[in-house]
C-alpha positions, 0 to 999 in steps of 0.5 A: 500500500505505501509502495502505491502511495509513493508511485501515484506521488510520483506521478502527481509531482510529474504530472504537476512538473509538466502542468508549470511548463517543465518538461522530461528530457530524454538527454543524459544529465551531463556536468553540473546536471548531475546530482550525486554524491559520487559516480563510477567513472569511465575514463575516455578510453573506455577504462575503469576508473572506480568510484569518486566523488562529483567533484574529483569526476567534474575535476577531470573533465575539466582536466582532459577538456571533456564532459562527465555524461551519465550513460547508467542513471539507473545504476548505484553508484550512477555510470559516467563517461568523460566524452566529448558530448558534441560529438557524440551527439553528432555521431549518433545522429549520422548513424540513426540517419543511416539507419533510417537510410538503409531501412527496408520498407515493404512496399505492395504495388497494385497493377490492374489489368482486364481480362480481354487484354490487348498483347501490347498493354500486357507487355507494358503492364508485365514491364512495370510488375518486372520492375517492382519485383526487382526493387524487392516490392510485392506486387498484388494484381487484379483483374477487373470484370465488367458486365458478361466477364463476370461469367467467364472467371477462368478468362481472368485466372488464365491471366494471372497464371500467365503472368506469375509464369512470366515473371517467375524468376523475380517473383512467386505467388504469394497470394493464390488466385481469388474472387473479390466481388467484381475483380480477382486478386492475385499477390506476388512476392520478390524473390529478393529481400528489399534490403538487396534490392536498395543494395545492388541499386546503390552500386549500380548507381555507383558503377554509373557514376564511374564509368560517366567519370571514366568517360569523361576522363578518356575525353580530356585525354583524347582532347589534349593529343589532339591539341597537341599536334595542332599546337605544334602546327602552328608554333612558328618554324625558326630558319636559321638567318642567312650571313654573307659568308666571308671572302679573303681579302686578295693580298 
């Protein structure tokens, strides 16, 4: 009952905390923010230094020109580090960038197609399902029905048989065949993880990028020979001067 007590305290003082205009820092306490009689200290290097007083911990920051963050707030005696707290928030800000980066979201295409497809449309639409499957998204197709098609299901089955055999080697079915009031609906998914797919796409890119520099490189090169030739051509040509060649004098 008294441990009750004390959890709802707590949460009225928090509550009446926010209701003033303060609010809760998800930050570590760093410096002065620390308020403990003593810590265990990490050094910079990420070795143990032991239990010190606040004071003897703040003196050494000082000293190696660092800042005293709590990493452990929950430990007894709390864990601090001596770090460079600008530069770790900055590195933890590229890497949660990256991270967000190199996240795979699964993406589920939709391609609708009729069952009484002209061959060229099918082509185009087989063209994008192609393309979804290699970027590693699934692709859900529907075959939509009007009026006397809705008779003659095994028209729109056909189909998607058809075009999950045409693609098999990107994607299988995932989802079979099914009736959906008017449309028939069919699921494909990549054979390839999404997180490959970003990957081969950014060293393709990559590739492009070099072979463009490559090209350019080879350009400036054959530039240059040919300028030099031409260079050459127009430099003007030095004759060496015609002296009067020097008789003896007749005795």
């Amino acid at each position: 009952m008294v441990s009750r007590n004390r959890r709802y305290a707590a949460v009225r003082q928090a509550v009446a905390w926010c209701y003033r205009g303060g609010s809760i820092s998800a930050e570590p306490r760093i410096n002065d923010r620390i308020r403990v009689p003593e810590v265990r200290l990490v050094g910079p290097s990420g070795e143990q230094v032991g239990i010190v007083p606040l004071a003897k911990a703040l003196e050494l920051a000082q000293e190696y020109d660092l800042d005293l963050v709590e990493v452990a707030a929950t430990a007894r005696p709390p864990v601090c580090k001596l770090m460079d707290y600008g530069k770790f928030k900055y590195e933890s800000a590229m890497k949660a960038r990256e991270a967000r980066k190199n996240q795979a979201h699964t993406v589920i295409k939709e391609m609708k197609l009729r069952p009484k497809i002209d061959p060229h449309d099918y082509d185009t639409k087989k063209g994008h399902v192609v393309r979804f499957l290699k970027q590693g998204d699934k692709v859900k197709i529907t075959i939509m029905f009007r009026g006397r098609e809705q008779s003659r299901p095994e028209l729109g089955f056909r189909l998607l048989q058809r075009l999950a055999s045409d693609v098999e080697d990107l994607g299988f079915i995932e989802s079979n065949p099914k009736q959906d009031g008017r449309n028939m609906i069919m699921v494909l998914g990549p054979h390839k993880k999404k997180t490959e797919a970003m990957a081969e796409a950014r060293e393709a890119q990559a590739a492009r990028k070099a072979e463009r520099q490559g090209y350019a490189h080879d350009a400036e090169s054959e530039g240059e020979v040919a300028e030099a030739p031409a260079a050459a051509a127009e430099a003007p040509v030095e004759t060496p001067s015609e002296t009067p060649s020097e008789t003896p004098s007749e005795a």
